[in-house]
N, C-alpha and C positions, 0 to 999 in steps of 0.2 A: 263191247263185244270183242275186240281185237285183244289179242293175248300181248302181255307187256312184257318179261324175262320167260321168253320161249325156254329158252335150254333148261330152266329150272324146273321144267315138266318133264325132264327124262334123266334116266339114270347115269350118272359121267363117270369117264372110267377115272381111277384114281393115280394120285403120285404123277402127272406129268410135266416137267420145267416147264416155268412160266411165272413171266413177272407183269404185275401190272402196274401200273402208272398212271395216278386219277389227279389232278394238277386241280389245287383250289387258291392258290394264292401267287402273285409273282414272286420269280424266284428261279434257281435251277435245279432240276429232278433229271437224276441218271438211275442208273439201270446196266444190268450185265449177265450173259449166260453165255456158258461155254465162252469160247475167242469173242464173242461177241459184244459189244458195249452201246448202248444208245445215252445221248445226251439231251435235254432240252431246257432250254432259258425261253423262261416266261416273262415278258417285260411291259412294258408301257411304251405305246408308239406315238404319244403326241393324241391333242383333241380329245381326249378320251377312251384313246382306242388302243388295244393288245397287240400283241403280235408272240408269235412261237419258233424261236429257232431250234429245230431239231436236225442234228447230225447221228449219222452210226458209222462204226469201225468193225472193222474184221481184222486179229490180230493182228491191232495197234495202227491200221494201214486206216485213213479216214475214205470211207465207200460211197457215203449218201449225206447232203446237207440240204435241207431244205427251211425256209420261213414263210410257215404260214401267217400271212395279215388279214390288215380288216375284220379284227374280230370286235365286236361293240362291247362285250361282256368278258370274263371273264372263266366263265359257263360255256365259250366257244372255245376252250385250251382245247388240245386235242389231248383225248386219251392212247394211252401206249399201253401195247401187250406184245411184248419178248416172250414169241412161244413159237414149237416145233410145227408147220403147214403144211410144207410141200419136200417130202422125202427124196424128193431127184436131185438137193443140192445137202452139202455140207453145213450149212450155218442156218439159225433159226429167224424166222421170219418174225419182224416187226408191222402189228396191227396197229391201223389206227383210225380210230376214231373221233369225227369232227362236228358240232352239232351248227347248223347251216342259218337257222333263226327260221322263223313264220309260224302259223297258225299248224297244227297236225304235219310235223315236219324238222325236221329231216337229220339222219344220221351219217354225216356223207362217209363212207365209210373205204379203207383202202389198205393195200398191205405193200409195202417195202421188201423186197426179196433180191435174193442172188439168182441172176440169170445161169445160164449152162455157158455163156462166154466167161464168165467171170466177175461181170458189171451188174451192180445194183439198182434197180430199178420201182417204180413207185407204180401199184399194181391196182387199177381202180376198177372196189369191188359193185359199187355203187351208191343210192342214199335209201335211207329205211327209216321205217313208223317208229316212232317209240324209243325208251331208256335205250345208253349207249349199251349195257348190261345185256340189251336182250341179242345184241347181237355178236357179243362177246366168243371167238374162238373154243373150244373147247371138245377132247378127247375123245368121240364118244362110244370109239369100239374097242377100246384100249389096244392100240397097235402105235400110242405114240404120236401122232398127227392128228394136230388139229382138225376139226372142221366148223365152219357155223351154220348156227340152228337160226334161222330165223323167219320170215313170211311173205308170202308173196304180194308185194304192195298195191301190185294191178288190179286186186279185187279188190280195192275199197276206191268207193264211189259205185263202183262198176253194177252191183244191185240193189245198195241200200246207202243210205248218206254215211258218211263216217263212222257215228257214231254206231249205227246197225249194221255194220259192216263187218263178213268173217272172213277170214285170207285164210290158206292153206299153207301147211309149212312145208320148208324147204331146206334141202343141206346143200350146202355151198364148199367146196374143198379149190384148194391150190392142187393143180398137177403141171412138172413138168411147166412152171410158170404161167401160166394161166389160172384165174377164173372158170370152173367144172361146176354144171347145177349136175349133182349125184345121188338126186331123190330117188333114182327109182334103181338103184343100186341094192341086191340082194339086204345086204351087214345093215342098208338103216330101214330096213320095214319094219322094225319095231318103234322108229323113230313115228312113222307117219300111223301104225296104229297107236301109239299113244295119244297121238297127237288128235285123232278124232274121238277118241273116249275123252280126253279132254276139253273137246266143243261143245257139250252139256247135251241139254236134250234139246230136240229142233224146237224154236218159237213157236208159237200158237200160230201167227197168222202175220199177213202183210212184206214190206218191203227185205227184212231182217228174218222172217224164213228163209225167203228166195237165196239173200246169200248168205245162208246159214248150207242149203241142198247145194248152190256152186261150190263153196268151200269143199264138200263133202265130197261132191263129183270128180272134185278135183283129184284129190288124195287117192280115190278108190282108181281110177286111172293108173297114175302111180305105180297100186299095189297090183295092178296088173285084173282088177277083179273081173269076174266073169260080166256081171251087169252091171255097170261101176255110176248108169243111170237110174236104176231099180225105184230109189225115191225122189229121185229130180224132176222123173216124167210121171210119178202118179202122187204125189203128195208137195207140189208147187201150190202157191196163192195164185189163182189169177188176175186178181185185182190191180195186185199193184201194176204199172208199167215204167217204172224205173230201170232203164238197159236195154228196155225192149220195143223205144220207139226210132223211128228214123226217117229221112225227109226223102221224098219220090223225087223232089229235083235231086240227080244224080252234084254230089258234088257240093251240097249244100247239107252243113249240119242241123243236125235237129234242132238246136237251140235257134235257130237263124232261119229256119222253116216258117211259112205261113201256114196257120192251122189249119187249112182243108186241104193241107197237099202232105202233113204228118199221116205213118203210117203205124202199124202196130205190127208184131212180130211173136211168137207164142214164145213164152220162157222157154220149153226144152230147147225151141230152135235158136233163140238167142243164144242160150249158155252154151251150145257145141259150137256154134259160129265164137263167139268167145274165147270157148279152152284151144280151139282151133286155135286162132291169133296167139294164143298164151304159150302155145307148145305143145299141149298138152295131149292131142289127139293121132299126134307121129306114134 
């Protein structure tokens, strides 16, 4: 159910610099736009294990060195993307992409930028479901500045197990150095209606409806819609109770509850107590 190369669902604006850097063997891979240059040595650290030195320069001046270790595979290299993010400084911003190891997990993902002092700094965006691909940088109003498309990772578990589980997408942009969620920004509500013509038709029945209508509720919120609960509160399952139980001793999780003191909770009032928590009801 969970969407794998989000961005590849919508239209990207074209022609914008940008280099990428997908690292499959030891070795050194460089990279360069505009005064900018990034370097990485891929090596072998002993035991079995990798390790990644990555440096970048700004007109020849060395700004940012970092080594990431403790990688068991080689499949943890980090990916590099030399692309334009955040319009308040001069030099283009380095993505990067680190996969973490486990089961449904994880894309630790972060960006390298030039502060407004003039110091480079290492910008963490956070970790994400899925191919490093899906959360790849990219164009999408053509004005030259990246942003990334990718999904809200707090709805999975949240009302159906992993693999029934629908997340709402999200744009993420650099401003001004920082980390900006800029979903409900006018330029991407074609991002977020695509993005629900692309979640199919709702499930027949059970765990994987329910968050098939949160995913939905979520977005339509977003788009600012008039009833943005219209199908969450008249076309839920009630059966399932996945998100919707929780324990009367205050302060005791539901998993850790004894079963005559577990409570039940109706899905609409879960899921607004939910978007609630998520943001989404500011």
């Amino acid at each position: 159910m969970i969407a794998g190369a989000v961005a590849a669902a919508f239209p990207l604006a074209a022609a914008q610099a940008q280099i990428l850097v997908e690292p499959d063997a030891v070795g050194t891979y460089a990279m360069a736009l505009d005064e900018t240059a990034v370097s990485m040595q891929v090596r072998e650290a002993g035991d079995g294990m990798f390790e990644a030195a990555v440096s970048v320069s700004s007109e020849g001046e060395m700004v940012f060195e970092r080594t990431y270790d403790e990688m068991f595979s080689l499949f943890q290299a980090p990916v590099l993307k030399l692309v334009e993010m955040d319009a308040s400084n001069d030099a283009p911003e380095l993505f990067v992409s680190r996969y973490s190891g486990g089961a449904h997990c994880c894309n630790l993902v972060s960006i390298v930028a030039e502060g407004g002092d003039g110091k480079w700094t290492e910008i963490e965006v956070g970790a994400f479901d899925g191919d490093p691909a899906a959360n790849y940088p990219h164009d999408v109003t053509g004005d030259g500045i990246a942003e990334i498309i990718t999904l809200d990772n707090g709805f999975l578990y949240a009302f159906a197990s992993y693999a029934g589980s629908f997340a709402p997408t999200i744009v993420l942009a650099l401003r001004d150095g920082a980390i900006a969620d800029v979903t409900g920004e006018p330029e991407y509500e074609y991002v977020l209606r695509s993005a629900i013509r692309n979640m199919g038709a709702m499930p027949d029945e059970g765990e994987t409806r329910n968050s098939w209508l949160a995913a939905h509720a979520a977005m339509q919120l977003r788009l600012g819609e008039e009833d943005p609960f219209a199908l969450a509160d008249n076309d839920f399952d009630p059966e399932p109770d996945w998100g919707m139980t929780f324990c009367k001793d205050e302060g005791t999780e539901a998993y850790d509850c004894p079963e005559n003191r577990i409570g039940r909770t109706a899905f609409p009032v879960a899921l607004r107590q939910f978007l609630s928590e998520r943001g989404y009801m500011e």
